[in-house]
N, C-alpha and C positions, 0 to 999 in steps of 0.2 A: 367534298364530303367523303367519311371514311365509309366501308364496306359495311363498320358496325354502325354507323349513324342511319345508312339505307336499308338496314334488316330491322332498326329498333321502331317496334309499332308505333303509329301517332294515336297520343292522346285525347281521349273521346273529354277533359274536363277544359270547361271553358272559363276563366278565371276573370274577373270584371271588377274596376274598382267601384267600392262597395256606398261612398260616397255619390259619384255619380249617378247609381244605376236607384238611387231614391228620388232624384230629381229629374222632373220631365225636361224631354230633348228631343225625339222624336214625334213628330204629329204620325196619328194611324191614319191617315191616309196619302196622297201623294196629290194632294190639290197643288195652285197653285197658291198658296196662302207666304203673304213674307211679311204676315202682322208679328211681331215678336210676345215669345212665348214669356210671362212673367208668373211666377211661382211666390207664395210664402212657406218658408218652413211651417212646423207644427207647431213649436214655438210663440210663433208670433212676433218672431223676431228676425230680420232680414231678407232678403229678394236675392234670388234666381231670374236670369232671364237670358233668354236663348234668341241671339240675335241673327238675321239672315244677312250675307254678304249681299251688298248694294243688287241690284238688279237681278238675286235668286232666291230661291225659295227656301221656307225651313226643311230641317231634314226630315221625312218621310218616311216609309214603310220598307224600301229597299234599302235606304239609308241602316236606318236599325239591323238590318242582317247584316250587312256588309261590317259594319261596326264589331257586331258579335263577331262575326268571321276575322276581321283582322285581331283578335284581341285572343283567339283560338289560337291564332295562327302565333302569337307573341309567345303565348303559353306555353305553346309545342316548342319552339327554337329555345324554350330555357331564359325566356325574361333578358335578351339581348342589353348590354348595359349603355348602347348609344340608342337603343329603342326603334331599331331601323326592324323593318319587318321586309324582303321583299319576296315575287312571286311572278309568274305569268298571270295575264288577265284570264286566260282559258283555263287555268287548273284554278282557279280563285273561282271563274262562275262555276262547275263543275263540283267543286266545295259545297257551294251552295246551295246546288240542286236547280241551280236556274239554267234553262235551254242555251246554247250557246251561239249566238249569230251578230251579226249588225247591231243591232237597237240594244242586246244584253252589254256589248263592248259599250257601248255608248250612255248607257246607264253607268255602269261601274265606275267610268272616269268623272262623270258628272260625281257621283255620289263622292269619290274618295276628293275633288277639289270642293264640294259640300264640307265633309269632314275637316277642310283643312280651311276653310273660310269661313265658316260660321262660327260667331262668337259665343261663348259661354261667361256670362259675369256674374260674380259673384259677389254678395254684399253681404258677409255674415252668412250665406248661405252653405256652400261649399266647405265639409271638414276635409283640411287638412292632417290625416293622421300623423306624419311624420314633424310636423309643428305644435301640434294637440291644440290647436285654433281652430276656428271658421275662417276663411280664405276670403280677404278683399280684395280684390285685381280679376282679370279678364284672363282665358287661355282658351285654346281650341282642343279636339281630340286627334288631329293631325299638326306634326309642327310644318312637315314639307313631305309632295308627294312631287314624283318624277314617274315618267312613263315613257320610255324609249320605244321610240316604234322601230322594228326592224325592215332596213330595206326589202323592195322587191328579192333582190337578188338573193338575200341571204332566207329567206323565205321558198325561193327554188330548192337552197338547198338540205334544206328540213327533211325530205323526204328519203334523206339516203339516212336519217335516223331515225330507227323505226320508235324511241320514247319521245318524239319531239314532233309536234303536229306542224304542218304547212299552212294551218290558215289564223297560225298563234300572228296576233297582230301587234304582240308588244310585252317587253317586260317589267315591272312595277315596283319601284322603291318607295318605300313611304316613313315617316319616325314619329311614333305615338309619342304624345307630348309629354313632357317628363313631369305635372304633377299628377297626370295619372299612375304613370309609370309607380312614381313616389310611393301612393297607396297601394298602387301592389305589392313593391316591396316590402312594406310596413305590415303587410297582410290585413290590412284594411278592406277585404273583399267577399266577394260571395261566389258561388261556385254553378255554374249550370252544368246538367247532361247532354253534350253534341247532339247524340240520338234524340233525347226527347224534345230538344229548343225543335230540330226541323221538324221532328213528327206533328208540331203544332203548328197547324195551316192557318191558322188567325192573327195576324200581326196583332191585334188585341191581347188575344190568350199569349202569345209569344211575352206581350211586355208584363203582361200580368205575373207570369211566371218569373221574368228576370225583380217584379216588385216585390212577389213573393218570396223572394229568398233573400230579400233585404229583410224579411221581419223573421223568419228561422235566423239569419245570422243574427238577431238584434235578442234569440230565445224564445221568441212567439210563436206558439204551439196554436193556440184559437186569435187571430186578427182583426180587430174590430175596427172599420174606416167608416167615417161619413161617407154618403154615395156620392154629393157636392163635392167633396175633398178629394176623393176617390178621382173623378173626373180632373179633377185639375193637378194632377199628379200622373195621370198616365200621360199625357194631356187628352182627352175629348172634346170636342167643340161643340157636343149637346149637353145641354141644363136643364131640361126637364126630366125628371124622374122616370117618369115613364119611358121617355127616350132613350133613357141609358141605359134600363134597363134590359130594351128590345137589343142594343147592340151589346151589350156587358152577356146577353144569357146564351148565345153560341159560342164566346169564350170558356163560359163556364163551365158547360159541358164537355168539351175536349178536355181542359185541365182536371176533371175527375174522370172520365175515361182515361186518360195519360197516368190516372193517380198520383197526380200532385196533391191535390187536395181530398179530403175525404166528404167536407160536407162546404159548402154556399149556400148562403141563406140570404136573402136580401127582405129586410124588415124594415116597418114605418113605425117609431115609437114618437106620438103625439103627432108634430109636424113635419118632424125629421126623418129620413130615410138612410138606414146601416146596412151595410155588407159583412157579413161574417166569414171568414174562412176559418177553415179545420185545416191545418196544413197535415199532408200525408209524411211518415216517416219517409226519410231521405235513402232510396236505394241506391245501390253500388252497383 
C-alpha cells in the first residue's frame, strides 16, 4: 500500500446491490431456524427463497452486519474487479463495533461460511441489471472465504509491531459473488450512511433502513406497504397485526430520531393493516 492510499480517508458510504437489498435474506433474529425463507415479488410473479446449508441455520442478525460490513469494506478498496475483499478478523470486528474475544472470533467465521453456503434461488425473482431480466438460477453472496490462522510463533512475534496486535488470530480472504458484483457495477444499487446503519441498535430498524432506501432509489418520497407484506419482506415470523406492530414500533422510533423518516404511520383501512413512511431528505 502507497503512503497516499494510508493517508486517503475511508469512506463512510456503503454501497449494496439494490436488487438484493429488496428481498428478504436475513432472519432478525439468530434462532436456530433452517426452515427456508420463500418470498413473492409484488408482482405476483415469481419466488425467492433463501436456502440454509445442510445441517445450519439461515442467516441471522449478525450475519446481516457482517454482510453490510464486507460490502463497506468492497466499496472502500474501489470495487476490486476479481471481488476478493480481505482483512484481519480483529479490525473487521472492531469495524463493527462488536467487543473482541473468543466467541466474536467464532461468530465472524461461522457467519462468513453462512454467507458462502447458503443458497439464494431465484425464479423470476432476482433482477439482473446488467441482463435487464429477472435471474433464474441459484448463487451465494460469498463465492469462497479462506481464513489463515497464524502460527503460535508468528503471533510472539506481533508484538515488536506496535500496528499489529498479538492476539489477531487470523487473516481473512473472501470474493463477493460476481452477480452481485454485476449490479454494482451497473449502478443497480442503493447507498447507506456507515454512521447512521451502526447508530441504529435494532437489527429491525437496521434492515428497515437498508428496505427504505430501496423505495427512495425506486423515487418514493411517501411508501405505502401492507404490514402482511411488510413482514414477509424483512422477513418477521409474527403475523398478527398486533404482533408486529409491538416489534415494528421500537424500529420506528430510532429511524425518526436518526431522521430517516419524518413520519410512520401504521393504519387499519377496513380489514387491512398499512404502514406509511415519509421518507426523510437524504443527508450528506
Amino acid at each position: 500500500m502507497t503512503l497516499a492510499a494510508r493517508r486517503r480517508p475511508a469512506t463512510r458510504a456503503i454501497v449494496l446491490d439494490r436488487s438484493l437489498e429488496a428481498l428478504p435474506l436475513f432472519r432478525l433474529s439468530d434462532s436456530a431456524d433452517d426452515a427456508a425463507v420463500t418470498f413473492t415479488p409484488n408482482e405476483g410473479a415469481g419466488r425467492w427463497r433463501v436456502l440454509p446449508s445442510p445441517g445450519d441455520r439461515l442467516p441471522g442478525t449478525f450475519d446481516q452486519d457482517v454482510y453490510v460490513e464486507l460490502l463497506h469494506r468492497y466499496h472502500e478498496a474501489h470495487a476490486p474487479e476479481d471481488g476478493i475483499v480481505t482483512f484481519t478478523l480483529h479490525a473487521f470486528l472492531r469495524s463493527m463495533g462488536r467487543r473482541v474475544d473468543g466467541r466474536t472470533y467464532e461468530q465472524l467465521r461461522a457467519a462468513l461460511s453462512r454467507l458462502e453456503r447458503t443458497t439464494l434461488e431465484s425464479t423470476g425473482a432476482y433482477y439482473d441489471a446488467t441482463a435487464g431480466r429477472h435471474l433464474d438460477g441459484r448463487f451465494t453472496i460469498l463465492t469462497s472465504v479462506t481464513i489463515d490462522r497464524r502460527r503460535t510463533a508468528d503471533r510472539d512475534q506481533l508484538t515488536l509491531f506496535p500496528t499489529l496486535t498479538a492476539s489477531e488470530p487470523g487473516d481473512a480472504r473472501v470474493a463477493i459473488s460476481p452477480v452481485i458484483r454485476a449490479n454494482i457495477a451497473a449502478a443497480h444499487t442503493v447507498t447507506l450512511s456507515a454512521g447512521r446503519y451502526a447508530a441504529l441498535t435494532s437489527p429491525v430498524a437496521r434492515r428497515l433502513y437498508r428496505l427504505l432506501e430501496v423505495a427512495r432509489e425506486e423515487g418514493t418520497v411517501t411508501w405505502r406497504i401492507a404490514l402482511e407484506r411488510l413482514a414477509e419482506q424483512l422477513p418477521l415470523t409474527q403475523r398478527y397485526p398486533s404482533h408486529l406492530q409491538r416489534v415494528l414500533q421500537p424500529a420506528h422510533e430510532m429511524l425518526l430520531a436518526a431522521g430517516l423518516v419524518r413520519d410512520v404511520a401504521v393504519r387499519q383501512q377496513q380489514r387491512a393493516w398499512y404502514v406509511d413512511y415519509v421518507l426523510a431528505s437524504r443527508q450528506t
